[in-house]
Backbone as a chain_set.jsonl record, in Angstrom:
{"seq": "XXXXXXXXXXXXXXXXXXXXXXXXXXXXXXXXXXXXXXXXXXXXXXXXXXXXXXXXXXXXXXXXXXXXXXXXXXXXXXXXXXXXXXXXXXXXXXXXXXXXXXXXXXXXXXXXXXXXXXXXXXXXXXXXXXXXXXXXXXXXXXXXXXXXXXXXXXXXXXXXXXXXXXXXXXXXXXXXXXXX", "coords": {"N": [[-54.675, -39.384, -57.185], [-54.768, -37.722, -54.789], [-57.172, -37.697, -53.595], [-56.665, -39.405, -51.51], [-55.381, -38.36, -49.936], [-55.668, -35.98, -46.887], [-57.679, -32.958, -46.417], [-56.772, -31.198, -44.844], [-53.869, -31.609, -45.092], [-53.894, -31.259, -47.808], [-54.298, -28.455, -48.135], [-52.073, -27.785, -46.664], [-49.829, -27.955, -48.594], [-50.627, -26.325, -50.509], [-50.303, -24.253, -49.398], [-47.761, -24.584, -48.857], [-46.937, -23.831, -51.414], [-47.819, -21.846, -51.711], [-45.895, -20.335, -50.384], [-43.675, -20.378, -51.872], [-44.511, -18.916, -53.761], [-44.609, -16.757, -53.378], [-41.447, -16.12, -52.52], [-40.577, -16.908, -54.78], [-41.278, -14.326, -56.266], [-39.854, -12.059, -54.75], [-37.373, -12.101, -55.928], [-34.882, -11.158, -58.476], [-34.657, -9.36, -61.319], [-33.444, -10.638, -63.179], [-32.87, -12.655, -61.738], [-34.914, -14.44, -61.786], [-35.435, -14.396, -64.969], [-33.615, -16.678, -65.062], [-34.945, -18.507, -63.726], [-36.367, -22.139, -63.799], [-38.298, -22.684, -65.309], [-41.39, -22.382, -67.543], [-41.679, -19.417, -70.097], [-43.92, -18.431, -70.021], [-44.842, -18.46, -66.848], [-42.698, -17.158, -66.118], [-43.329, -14.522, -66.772], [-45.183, -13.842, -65.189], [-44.61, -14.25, -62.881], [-42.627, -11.912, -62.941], [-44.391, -9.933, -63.218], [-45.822, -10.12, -61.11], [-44.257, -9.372, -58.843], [-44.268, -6.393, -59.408], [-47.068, -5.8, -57.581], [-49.076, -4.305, -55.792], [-50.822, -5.113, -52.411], [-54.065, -5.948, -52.533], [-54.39, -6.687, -55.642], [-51.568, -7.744, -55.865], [-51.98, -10.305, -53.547], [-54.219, -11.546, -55.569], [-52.6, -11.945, -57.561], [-50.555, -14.054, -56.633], [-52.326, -15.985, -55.89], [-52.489, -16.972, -58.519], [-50.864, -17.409, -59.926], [-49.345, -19.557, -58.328], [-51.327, -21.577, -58.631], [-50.655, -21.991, -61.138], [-48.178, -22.38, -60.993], [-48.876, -25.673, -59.744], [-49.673, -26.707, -61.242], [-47.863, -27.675, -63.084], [-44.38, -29.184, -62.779], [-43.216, -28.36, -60.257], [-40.908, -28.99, -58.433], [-38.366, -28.523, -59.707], [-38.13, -25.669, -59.199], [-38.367, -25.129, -56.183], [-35.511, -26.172, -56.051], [-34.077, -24.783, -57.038], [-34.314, -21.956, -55.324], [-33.09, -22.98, -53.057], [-30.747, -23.497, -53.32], [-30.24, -21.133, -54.295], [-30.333, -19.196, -51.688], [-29.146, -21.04, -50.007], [-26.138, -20.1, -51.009], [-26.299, -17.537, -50.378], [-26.894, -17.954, -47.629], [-24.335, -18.777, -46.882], [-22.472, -17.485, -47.409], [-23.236, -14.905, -46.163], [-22.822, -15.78, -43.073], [-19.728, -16.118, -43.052], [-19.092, -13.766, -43.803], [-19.738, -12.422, -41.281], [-18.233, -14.095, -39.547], [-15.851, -12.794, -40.25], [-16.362, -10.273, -39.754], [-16.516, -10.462, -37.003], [-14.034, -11.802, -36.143], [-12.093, -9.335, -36.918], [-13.587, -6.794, -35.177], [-12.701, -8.323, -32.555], [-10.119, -8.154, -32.966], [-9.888, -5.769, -33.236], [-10.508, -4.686, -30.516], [-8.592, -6.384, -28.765], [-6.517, -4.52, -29.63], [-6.896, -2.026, -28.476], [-7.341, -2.827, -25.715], [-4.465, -3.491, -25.765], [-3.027, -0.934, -26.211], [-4.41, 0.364, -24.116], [-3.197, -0.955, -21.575], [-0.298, -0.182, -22.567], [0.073, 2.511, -22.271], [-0.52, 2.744, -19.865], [1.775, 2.104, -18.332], [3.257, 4.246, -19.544], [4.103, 4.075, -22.143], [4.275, 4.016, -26.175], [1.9, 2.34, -28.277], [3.13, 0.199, -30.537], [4.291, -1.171, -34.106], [5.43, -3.379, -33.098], [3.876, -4.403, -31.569], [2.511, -7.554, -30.288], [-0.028, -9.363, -31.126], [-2.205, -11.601, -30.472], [-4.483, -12.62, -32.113], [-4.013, -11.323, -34.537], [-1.978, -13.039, -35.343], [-3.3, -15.191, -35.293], [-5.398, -15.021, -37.052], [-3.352, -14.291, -39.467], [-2.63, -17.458, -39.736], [-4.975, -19.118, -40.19], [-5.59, -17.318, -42.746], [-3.247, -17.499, -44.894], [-2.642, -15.374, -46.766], [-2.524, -13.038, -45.325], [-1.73, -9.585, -44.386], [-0.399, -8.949, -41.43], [1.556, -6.992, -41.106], [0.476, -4.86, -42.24], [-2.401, -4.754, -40.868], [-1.31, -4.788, -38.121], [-0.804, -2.092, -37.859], [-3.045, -0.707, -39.103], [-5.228, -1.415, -36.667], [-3.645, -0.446, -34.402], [-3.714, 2.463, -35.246], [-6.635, 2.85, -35.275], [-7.256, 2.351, -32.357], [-6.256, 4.314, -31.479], [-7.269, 6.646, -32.746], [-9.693, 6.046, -33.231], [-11.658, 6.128, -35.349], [-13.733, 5.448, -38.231], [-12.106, 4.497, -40.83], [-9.963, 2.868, -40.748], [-10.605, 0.511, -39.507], [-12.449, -0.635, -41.33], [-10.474, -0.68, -42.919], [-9.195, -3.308, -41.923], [-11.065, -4.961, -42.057], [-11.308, -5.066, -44.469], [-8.859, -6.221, -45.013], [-9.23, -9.085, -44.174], [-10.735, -9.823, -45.466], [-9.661, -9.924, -48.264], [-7.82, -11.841, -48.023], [-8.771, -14.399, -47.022], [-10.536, -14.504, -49.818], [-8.241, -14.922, -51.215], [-7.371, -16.923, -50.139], [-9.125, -18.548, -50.466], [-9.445, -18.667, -53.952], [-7.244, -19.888, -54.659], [-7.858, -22.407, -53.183], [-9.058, -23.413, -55.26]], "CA": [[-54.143, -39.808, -55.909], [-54.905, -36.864, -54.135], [-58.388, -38.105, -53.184], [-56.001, -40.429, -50.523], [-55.196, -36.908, -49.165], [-56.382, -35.549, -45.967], [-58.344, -31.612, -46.681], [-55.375, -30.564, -44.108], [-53.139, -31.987, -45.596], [-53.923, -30.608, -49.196], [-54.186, -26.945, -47.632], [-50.843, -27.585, -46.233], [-49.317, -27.907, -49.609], [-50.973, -25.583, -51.328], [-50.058, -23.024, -48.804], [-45.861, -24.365, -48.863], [-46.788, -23.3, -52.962], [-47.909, -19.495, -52.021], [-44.834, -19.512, -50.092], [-42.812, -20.391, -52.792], [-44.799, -18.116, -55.022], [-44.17, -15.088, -52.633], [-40.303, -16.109, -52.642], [-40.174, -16.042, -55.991], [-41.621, -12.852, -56.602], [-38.777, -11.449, -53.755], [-36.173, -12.571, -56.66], [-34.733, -9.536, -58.999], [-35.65, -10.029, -62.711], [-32.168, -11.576, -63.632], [-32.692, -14.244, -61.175], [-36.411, -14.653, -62.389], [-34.9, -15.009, -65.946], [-32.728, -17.976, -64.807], [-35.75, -19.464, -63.494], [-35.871, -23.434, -64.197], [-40.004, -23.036, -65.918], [-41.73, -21.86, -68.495], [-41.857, -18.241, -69.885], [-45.131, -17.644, -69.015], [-45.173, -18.354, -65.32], [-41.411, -16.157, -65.408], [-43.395, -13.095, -67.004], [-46.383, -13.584, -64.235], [-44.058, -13.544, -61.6], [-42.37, -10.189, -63.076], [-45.741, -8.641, -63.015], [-46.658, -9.691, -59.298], [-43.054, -8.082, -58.421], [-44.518, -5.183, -59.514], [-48.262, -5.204, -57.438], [-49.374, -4.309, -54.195], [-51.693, -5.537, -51.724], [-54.829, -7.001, -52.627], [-53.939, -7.1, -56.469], [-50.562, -9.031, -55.318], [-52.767, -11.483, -53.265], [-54.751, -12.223, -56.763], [-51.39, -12.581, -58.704], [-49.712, -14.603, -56.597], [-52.626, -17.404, -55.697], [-52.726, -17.07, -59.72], [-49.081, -18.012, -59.617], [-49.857, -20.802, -56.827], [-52.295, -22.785, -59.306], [-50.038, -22.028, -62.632], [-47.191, -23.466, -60.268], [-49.047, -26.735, -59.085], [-50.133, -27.837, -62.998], [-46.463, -27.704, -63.712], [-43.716, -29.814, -62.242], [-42.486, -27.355, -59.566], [-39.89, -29.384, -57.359], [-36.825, -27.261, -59.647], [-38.184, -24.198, -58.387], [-37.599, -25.406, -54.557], [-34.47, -26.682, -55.564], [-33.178, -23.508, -57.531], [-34.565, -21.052, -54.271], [-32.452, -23.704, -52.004], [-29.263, -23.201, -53.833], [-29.843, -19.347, -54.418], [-30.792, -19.388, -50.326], [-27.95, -22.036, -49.403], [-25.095, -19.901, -51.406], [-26.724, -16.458, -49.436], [-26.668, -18.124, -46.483], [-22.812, -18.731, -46.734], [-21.842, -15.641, -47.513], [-23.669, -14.376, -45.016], [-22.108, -16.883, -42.222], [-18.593, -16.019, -43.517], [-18.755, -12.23, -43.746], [-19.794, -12.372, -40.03], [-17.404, -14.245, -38.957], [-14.746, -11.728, -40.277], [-16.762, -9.042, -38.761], [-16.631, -10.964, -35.197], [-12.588, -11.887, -35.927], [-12.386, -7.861, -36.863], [-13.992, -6.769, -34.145], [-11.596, -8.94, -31.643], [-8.544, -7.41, -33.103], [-9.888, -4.182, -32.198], [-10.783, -4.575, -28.702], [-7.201, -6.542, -28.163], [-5.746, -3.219, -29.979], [-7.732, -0.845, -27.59], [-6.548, -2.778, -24.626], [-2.961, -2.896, -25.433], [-3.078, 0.634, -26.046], [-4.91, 1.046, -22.377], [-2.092, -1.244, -20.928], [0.82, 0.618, -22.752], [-0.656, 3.776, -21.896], [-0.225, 2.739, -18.313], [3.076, 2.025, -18.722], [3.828, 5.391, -20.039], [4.754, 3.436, -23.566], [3.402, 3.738, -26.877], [1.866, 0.936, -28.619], [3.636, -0.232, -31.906], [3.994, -2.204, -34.974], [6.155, -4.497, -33.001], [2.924, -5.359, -30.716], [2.336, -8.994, -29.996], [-1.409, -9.569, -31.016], [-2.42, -13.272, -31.191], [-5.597, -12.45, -32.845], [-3.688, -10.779, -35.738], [-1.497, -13.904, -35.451], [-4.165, -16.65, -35.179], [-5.628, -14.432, -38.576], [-2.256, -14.904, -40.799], [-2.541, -18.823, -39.523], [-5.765, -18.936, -40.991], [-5.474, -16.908, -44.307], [-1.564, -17.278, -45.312], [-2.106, -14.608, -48.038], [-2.903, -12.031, -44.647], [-0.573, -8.754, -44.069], [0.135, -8.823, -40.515], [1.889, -5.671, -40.478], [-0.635, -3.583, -42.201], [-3.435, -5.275, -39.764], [-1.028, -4.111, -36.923], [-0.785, -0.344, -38.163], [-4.552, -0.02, -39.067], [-5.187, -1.503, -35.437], [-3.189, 0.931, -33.404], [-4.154, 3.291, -35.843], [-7.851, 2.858, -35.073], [-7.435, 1.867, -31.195], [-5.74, 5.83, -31.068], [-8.301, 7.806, -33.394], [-11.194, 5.335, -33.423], [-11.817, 6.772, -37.045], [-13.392, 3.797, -38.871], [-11.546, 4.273, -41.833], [-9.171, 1.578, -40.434], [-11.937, -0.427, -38.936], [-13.072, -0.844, -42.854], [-9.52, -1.286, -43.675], [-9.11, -4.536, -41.53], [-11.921, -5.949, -42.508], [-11.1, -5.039, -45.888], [-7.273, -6.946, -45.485], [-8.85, -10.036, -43.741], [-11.734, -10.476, -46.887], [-9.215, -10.436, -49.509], [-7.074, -13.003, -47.31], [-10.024, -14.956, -47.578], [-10.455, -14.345, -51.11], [-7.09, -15.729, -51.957], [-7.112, -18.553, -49.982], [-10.278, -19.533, -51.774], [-8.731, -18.93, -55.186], [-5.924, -20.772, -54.396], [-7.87, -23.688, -53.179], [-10.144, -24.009, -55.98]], "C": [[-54.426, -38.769, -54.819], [-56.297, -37.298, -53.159], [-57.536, -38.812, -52.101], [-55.474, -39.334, -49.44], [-55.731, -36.135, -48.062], [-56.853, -34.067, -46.652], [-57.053, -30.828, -45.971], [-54.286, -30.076, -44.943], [-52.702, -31.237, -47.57], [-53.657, -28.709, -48.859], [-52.69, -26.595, -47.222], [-49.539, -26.989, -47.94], [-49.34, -26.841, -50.401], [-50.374, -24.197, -50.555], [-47.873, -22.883, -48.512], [-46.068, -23.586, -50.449], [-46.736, -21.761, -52.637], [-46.725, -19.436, -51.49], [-43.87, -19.938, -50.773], [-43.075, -19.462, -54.068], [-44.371, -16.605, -54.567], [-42.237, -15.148, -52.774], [-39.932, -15.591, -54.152], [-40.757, -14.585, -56.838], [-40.662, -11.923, -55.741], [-37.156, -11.045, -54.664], [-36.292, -10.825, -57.691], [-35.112, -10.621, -60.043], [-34.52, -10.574, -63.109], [-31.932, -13.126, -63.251], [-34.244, -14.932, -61.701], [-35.731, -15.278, -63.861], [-34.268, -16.251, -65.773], [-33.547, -18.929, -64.466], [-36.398, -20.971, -64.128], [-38.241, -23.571, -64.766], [-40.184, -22.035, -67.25], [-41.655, -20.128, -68.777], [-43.161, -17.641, -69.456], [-45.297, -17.178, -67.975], [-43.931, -17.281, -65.087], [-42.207, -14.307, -65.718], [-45.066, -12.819, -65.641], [-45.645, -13.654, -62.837], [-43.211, -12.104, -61.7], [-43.581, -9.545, -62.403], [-46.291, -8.887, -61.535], [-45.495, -8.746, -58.844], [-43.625, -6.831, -58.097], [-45.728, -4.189, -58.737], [-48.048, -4.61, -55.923], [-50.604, -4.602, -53.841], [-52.659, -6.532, -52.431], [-54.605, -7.43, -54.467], [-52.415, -8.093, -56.461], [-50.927, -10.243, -55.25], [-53.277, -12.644, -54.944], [-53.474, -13.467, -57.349], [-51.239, -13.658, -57.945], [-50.872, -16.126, -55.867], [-52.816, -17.814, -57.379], [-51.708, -17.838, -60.09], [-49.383, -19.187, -58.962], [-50.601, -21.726, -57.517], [-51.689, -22.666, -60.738], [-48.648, -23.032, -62.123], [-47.532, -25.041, -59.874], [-49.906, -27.623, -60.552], [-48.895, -27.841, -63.595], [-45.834, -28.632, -62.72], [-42.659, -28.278, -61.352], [-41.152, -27.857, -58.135], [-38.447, -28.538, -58.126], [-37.17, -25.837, -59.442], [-37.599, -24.34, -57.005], [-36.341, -25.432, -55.021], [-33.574, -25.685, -56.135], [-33.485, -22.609, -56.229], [-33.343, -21.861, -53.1], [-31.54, -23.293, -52.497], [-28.989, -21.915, -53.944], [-29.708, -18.743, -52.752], [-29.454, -19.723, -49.549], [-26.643, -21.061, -49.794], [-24.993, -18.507, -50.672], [-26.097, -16.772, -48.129], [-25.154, -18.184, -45.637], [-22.105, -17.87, -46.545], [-21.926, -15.03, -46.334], [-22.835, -14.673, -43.637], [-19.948, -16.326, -42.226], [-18.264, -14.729, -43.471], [-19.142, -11.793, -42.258], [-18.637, -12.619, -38.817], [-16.213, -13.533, -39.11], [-14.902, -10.745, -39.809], [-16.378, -9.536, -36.69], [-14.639, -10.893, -35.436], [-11.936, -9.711, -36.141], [-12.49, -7.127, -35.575], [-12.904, -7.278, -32.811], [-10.506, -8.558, -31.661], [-8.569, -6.051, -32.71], [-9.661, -3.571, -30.893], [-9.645, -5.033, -27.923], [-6.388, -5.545, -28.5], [-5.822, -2.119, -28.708], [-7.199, -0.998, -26.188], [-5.339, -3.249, -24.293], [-2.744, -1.842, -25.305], [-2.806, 1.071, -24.461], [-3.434, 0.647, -21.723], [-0.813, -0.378, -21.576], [1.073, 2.117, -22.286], [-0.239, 3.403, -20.253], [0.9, 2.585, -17.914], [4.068, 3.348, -18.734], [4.717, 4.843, -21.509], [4.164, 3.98, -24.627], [3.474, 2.593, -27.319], [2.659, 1.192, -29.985], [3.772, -0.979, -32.389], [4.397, -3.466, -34.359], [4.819, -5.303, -31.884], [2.548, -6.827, -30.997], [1.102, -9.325, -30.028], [-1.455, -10.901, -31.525], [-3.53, -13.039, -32.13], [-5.157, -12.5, -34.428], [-2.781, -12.443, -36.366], [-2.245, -15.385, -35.732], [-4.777, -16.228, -36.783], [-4.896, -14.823, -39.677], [-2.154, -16.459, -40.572], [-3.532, -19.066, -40.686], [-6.018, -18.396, -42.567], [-3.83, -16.266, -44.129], [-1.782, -15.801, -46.156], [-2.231, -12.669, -46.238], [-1.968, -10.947, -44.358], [-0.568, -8.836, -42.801], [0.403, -7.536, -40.16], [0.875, -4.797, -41.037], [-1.946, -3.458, -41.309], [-3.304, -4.609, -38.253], [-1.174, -2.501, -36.775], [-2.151, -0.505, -38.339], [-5.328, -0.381, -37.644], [-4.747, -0.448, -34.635], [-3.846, 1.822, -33.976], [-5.755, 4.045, -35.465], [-8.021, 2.54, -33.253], [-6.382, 4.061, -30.807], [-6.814, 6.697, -31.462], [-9.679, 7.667, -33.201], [-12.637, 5.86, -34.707], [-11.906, 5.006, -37.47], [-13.345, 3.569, -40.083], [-10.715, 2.928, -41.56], [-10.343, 0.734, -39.67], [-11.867, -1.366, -39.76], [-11.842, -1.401, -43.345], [-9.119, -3.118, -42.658], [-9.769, -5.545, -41.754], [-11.61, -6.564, -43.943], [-9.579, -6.275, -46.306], [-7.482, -8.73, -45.259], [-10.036, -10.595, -45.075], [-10.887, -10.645, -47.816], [-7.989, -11.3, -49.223], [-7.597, -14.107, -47.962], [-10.359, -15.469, -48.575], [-9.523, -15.041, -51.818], [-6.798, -16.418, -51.436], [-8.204, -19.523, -50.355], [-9.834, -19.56, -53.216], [-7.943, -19.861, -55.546], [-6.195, -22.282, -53.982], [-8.826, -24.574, -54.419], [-8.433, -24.113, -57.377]], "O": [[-54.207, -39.251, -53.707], [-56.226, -37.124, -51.943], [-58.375, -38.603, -51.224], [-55.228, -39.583, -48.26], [-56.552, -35.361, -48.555], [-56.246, -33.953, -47.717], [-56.442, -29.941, -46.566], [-53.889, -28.981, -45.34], [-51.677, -30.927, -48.176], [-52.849, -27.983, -49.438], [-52.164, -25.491, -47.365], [-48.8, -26.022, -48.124], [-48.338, -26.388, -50.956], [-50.042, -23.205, -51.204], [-47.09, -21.977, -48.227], [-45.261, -22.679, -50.656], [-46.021, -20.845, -53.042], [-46.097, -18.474, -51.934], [-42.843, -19.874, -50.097], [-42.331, -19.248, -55.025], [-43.952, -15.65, -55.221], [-41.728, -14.097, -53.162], [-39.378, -14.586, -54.599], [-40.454, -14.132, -57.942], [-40.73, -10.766, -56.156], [-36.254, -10.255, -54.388], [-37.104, -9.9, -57.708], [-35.524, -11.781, -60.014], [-34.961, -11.528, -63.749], [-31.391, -14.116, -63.742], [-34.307, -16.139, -61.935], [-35.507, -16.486, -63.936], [-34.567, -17.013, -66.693], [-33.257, -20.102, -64.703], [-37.037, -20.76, -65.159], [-39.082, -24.426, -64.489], [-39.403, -21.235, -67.764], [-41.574, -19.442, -67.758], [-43.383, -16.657, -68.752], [-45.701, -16.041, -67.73], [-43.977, -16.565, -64.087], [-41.857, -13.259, -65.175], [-45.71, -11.791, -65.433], [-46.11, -13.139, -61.82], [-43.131, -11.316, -60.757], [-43.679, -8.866, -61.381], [-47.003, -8.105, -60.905], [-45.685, -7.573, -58.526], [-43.598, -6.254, -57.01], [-45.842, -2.964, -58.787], [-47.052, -4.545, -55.203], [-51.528, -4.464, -54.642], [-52.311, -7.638, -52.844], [-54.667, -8.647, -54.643], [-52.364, -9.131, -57.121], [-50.681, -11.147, -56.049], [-52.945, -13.777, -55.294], [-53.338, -14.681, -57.497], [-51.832, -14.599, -58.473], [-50.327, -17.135, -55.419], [-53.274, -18.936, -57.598], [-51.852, -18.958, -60.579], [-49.946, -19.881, -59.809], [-50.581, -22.849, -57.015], [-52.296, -23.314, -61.591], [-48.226, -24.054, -62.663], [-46.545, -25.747, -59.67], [-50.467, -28.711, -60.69], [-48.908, -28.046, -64.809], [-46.553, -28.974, -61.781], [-41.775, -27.542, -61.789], [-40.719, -27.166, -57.213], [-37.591, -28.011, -57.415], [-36.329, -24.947, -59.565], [-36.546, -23.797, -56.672], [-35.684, -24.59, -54.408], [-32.39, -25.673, -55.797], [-32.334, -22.401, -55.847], [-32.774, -21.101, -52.317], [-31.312, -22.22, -51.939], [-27.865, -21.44, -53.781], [-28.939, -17.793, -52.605], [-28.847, -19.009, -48.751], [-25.835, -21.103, -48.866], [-23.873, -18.147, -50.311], [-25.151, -16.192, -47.596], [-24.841, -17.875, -44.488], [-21.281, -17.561, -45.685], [-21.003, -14.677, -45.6], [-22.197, -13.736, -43.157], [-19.215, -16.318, -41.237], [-17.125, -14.454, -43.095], [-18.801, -10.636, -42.011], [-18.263, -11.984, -37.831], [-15.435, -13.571, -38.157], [-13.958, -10.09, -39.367], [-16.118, -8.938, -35.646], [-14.012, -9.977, -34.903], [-11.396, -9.12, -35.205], [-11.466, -6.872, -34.942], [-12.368, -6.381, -32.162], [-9.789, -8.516, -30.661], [-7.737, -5.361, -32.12], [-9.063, -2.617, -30.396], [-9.4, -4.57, -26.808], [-5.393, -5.454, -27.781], [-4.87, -1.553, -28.17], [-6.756, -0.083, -25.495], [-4.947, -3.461, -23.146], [-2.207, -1.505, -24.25], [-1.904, 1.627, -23.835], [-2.614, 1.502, -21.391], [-0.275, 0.237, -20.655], [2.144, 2.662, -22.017], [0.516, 4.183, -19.672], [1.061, 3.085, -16.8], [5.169, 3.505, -18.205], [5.845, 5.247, -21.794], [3.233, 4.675, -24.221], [4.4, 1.8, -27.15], [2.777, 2.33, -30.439], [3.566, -2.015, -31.757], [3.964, -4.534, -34.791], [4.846, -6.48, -31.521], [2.281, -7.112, -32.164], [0.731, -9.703, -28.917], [-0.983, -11.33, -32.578], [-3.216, -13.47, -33.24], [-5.592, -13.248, -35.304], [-2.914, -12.886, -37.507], [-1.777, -16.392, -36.264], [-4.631, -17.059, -37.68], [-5.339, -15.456, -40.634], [-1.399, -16.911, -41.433], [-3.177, -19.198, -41.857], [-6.593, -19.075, -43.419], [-3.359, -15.254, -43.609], [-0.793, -15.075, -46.068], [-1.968, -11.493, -46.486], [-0.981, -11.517, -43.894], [-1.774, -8.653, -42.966], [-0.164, -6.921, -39.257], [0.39, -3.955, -40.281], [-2.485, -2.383, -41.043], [-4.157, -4.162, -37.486], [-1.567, -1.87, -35.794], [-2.615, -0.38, -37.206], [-6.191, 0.461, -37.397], [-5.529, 0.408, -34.223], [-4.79, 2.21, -33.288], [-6.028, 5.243, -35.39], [-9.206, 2.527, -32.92], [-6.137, 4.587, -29.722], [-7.3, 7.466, -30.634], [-10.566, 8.508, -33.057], [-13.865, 5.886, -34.781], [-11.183, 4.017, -37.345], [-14.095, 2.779, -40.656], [-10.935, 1.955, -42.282], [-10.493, 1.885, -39.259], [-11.488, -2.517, -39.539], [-11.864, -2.398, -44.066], [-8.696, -3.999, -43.406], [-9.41, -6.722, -41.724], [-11.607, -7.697, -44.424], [-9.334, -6.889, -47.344], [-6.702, -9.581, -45.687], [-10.023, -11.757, -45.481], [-11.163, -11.64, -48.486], [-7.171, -11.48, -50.124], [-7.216, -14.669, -48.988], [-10.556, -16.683, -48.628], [-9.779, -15.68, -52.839], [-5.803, -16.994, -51.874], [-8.223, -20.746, -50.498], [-9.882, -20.687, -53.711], [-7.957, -20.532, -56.578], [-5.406, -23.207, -54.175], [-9.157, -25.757, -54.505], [-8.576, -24.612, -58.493]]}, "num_chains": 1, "name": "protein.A"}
C-alpha cells in the first residue's frame, strides 16, 4: 500500500520515526526496560544512549528501520503517557511555585504597610492568599504558612521560601491521597 503514497509523504513518516527513535534514546535504561518491543530493538537503543555524533546518527536511522518492520504505534503511545504524566507534574509544581510566590509578595507588602504604621507584622495577619490556599488543600497549616511568611518577608532567607512551598506540596499530596 505504500506505493499509493506520495515520496513526501513517505519521508514525512519516516522522519516522525527518527524522532521517535531520538526520544527514545533520551529515556533512562529503566524506562527503556519497560519498553512495550522486543529485546533487541531495547538493547540497540541502550547502545545509541551511549554514542555520539556521527556514530549516533548511524544507530539511530538503524533504530528508525528496526522500528518501522515492527508494529511501533505502542511506542508513541508509551512516550505519550510517560510525556502526558511529566507534563502534569510539571503544570502542577508551577502552579505552587506561582501560588508560593504570591504569598510572599502579599507577606513583603504587609510587612511594608505595618512597618509604616510603626506595627509589627504577625501570626494574626489576614492573608487571603494563605486563606484561598487552606480552601484549596484542607490538609494546609495556615499558621505555619503565616510564620514562614513573615519569617521570610523580614530575613528574606529562603529557607522559609522552601518551607512554604514545601507545606503547600504536601497539602497537595494529601488531598490527592485522600481523593484517590
Amino acid at each position: 500500500m505504500d506505493h499509493d503514497i506520495s515520496r513526501s509523504e513517505q519521508k514525512r513518516r519516516v522522519k516522525s520515526l527518527e524522532d521517535l527513535a531520538t526520544e527514545l534514546t533520551h529515556l533512562s535504561a529503566n524506562e527503556i526496560k519497560r519498553l512495550p518491543c522486543d529485546d533487541f530493538l531495547k538493547n540497540e537503543i541502550l547502545t545509541a544512549s551511549g554514542l555520539k555524533s556521527g556514530a549516533r546518527k548511524r544507530q539511530l536511522k538503524y533504530i528508525t528501520k528496526q522500528i518501522r518492520q515492527a508494529d511501533y504505534e505502542p511506542l508513541f503511545v508509551f512516550l505519550a503517557e510517560k510525556k502526558g504524566s511529566k507534563l502534569k507534574q510539571d503544570k502542577t509544581f508551577h502552579e505552587l511555585e506561582k501560588l508560593r510566590d504570591d504569598i510572599i509578595t502579599e507577606a513583603i507588602e504587609a510587612g511594608r504597610e505595618a512597618e509604616g504604621r510603626s506595627e509589627r507584622l504577625d501570626v494574626n495577619w489576614d492573608s487571603s492568599l494563605i486563606t484561598l490556599a487552606a480552601q484549596k488543600f484542607p490538609g494546609f497549616d495556615q499558621n505555619a504558612a503565616k510564620h514562614a511568611a513573615i519569617s521570610y518577608a523580614k530575613s528574606r532567607k529562603p529557607v522559609f521560601n522552601r518551607e512554604i512551598f514545601r507545606l503547600l506540596k504536601a497539602a497537595m499530596e494529601h488531598q490527592q491521597v485522600e481523593k484517590q
